[in-house]
C-alpha positions as CSV (number, residue, x, y, z in Angstrom):
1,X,-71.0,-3.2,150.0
2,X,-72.6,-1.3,152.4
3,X,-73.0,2.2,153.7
4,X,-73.3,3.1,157.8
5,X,-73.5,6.4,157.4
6,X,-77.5,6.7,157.3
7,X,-77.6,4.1,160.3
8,X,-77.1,7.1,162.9
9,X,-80.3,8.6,161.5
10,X,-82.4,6.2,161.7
11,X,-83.9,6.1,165.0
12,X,-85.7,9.6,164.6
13,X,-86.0,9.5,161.3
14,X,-90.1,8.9,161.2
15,X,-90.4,11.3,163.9
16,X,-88.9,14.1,161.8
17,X,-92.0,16.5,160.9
18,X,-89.8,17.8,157.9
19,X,-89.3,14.1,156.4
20,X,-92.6,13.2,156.9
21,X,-93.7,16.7,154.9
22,X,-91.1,16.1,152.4
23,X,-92.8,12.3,151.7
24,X,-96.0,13.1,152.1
25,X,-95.5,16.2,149.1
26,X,-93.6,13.8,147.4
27,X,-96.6,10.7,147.2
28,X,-98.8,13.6,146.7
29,X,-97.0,14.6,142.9
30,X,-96.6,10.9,142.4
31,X,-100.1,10.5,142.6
32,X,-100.9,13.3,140.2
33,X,-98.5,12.4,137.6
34,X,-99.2,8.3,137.2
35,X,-101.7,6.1,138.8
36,X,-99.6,3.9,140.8
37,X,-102.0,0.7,140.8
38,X,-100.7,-3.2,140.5
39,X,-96.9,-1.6,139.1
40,X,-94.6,-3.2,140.6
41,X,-92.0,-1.0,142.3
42,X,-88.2,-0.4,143.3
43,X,-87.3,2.3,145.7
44,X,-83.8,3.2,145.4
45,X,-82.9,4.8,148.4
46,X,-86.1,4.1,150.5
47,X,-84.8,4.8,154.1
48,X,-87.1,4.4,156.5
49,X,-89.8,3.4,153.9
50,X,-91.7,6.4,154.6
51,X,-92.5,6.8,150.7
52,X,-93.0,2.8,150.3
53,X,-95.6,2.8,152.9
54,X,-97.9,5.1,151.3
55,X,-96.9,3.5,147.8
56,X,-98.0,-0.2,149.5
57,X,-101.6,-0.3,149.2
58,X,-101.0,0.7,145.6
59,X,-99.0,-1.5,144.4
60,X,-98.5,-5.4,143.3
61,X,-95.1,-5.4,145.6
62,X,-92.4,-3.4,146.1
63,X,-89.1,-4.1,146.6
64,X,-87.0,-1.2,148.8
65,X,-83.4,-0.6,148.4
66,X,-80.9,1.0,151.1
67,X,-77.2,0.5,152.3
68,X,-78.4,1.7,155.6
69,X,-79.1,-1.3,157.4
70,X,-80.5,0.4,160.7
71,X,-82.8,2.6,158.3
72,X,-84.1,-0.9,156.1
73,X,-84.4,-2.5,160.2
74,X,-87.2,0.6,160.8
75,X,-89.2,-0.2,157.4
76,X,-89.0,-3.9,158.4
77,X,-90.5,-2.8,161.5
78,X,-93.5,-2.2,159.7
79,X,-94.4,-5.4,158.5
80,X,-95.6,-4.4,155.0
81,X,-96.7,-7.5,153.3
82,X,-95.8,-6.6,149.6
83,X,-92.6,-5.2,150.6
84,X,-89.3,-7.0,150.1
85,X,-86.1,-5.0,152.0
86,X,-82.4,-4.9,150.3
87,X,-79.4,-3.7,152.4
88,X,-76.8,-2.7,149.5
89,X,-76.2,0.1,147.2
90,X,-77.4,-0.5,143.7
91,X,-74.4,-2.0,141.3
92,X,-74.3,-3.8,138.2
93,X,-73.1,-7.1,140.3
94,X,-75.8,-7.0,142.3
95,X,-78.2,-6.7,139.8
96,X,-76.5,-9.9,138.3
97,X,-76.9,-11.6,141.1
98,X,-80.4,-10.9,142.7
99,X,-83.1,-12.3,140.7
100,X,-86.1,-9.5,142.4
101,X,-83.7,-6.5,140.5
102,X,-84.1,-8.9,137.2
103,X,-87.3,-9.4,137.3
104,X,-88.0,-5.7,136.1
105,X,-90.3,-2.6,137.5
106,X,-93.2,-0.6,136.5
107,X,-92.2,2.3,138.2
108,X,-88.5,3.4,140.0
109,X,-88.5,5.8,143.0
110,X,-85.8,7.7,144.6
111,X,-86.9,10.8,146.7
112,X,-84.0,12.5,147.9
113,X,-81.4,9.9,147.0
114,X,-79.7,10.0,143.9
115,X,-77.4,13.3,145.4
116,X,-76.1,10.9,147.5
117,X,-74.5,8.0,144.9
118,X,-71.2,8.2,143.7
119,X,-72.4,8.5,140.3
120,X,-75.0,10.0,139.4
121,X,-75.4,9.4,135.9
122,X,-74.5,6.0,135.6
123,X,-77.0,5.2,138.1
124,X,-80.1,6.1,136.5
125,X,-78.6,4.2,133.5
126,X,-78.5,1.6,135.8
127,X,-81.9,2.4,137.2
128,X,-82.9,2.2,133.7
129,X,-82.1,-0.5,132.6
130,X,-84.3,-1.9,135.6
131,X,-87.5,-0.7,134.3
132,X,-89.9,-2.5,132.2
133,X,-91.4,-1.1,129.2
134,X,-93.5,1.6,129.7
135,X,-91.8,2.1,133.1
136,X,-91.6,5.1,134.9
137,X,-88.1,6.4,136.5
138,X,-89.4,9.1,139.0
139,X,-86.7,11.2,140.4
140,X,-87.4,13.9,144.0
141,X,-84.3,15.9,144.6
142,X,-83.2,20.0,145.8
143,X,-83.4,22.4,143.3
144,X,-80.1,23.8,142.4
145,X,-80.6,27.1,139.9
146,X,-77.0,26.8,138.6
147,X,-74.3,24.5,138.6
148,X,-72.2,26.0,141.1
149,X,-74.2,25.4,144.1
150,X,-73.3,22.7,146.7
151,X,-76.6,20.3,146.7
152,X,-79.3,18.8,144.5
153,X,-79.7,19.3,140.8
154,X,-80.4,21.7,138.2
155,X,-83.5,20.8,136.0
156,X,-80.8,20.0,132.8
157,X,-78.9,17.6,135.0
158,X,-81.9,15.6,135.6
159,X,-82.6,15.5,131.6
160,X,-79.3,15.2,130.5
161,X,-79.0,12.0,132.9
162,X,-82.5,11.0,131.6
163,X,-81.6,11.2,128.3
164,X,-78.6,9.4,128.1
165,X,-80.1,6.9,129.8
166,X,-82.4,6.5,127.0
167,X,-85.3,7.5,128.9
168,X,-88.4,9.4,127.2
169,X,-91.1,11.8,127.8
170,X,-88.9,13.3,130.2
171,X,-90.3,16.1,132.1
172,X,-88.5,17.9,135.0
173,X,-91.0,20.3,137.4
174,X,-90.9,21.7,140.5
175,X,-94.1,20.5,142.4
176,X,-93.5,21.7,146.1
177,X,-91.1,22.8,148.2
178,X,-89.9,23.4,151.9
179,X,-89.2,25.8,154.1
180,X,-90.5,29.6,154.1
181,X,-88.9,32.8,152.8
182,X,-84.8,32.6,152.8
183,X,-85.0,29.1,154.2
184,X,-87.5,28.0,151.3
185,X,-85.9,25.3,149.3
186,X,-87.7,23.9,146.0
187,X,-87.9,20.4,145.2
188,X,-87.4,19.2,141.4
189,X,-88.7,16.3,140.8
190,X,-87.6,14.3,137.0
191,X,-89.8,11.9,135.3
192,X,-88.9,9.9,132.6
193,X,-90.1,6.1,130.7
194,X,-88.2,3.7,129.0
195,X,-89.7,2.9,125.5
């Protein structure tokens, strides 16, 4: 199954000052949270890869998961050598069938992504269930202050997903954010590890 929708963006997509910002933040509160060294890595939603190429030289491999085939094209581009590319959105079949997803991570990444799956709470089940022990689900989304606002997530969505996911040590912040005045928009960002 796969998702075209992403593919029209993808020729800009690294030339996009606000996307590079947004990763570059993003990598930034990663690194202060968890050192990132030799973990082995899955990110859900990677795009372009902007995220996965600063998470390379840390890392033992990584494998980066997208439906948008034009977007995974631009991160092949790069010719990361630890990096593994997989067009597809993330079900339970393909986990049954691709022995990479089986294999387990250390750490789980998905900056800006999970507003964008059908389901949000049965992914980071999902996503969960992914992780090895010890592992580290690391979540970047908007901000939403209550529940009646269009995009992004309120800080007790992200634990509430965590938690029945069976995730622990769950903290939800807000380390940056973009924009200025009305425009400013602040980015959550939900850690949690599976025990």
């Amino acid at each position: 199954m796969t998702d075209n929708s992403w593919d029209s963006y993808a020729e800009g997509w690294d030339s996009n000052s606000d996307v590079i910002t947004y990763s570059e933040r993003a990598f930034r509160s990663l690194a202060e949270t968890l050192d990132c060294k030799g973990a082995r890595i899955l990110d859900f939603g990677c795009g372009t890869g902007l995220l996965t190429e600063r998470l390379a030289p840390l890392a033992s491999s990584i494998v980066a998961l997208d439906p948008s085939g034009k977007m995974l094209a631009v991160l092949d581009a790069k010719q990361l050598g630890n990096v593994t590319t997989i067009q597809s959105s993330l079900t339970r079949e393909l986990v049954d069938q691709n022995r990479q997803l089986q294999e387990g991570f250390d750490l789980i990444v998905a900056s800006s992504a999970l507003a964008f799956v059908p389901d949000y709470t049965d992914t980071v089940r999902l996503l969960a269930k992914l992780l090895n022990r010890n592992g580290r689900l690391v979540q970047w989304d908007w901000l939403k202050e209550d529940s009646g606002e269009d995009t992004g997530f309120t800080r007790e969505d992200i634990a509430a997903a965590f938690r029945d996911a069976g995730l622990s040590d769950i903290q939800v912040t807000v380390p940056f954010f973009m924009g200025t005045g009305e425009n400013q928009l602040d980015v959550v960002m939900g850690t949690g590890t599976k025990q």
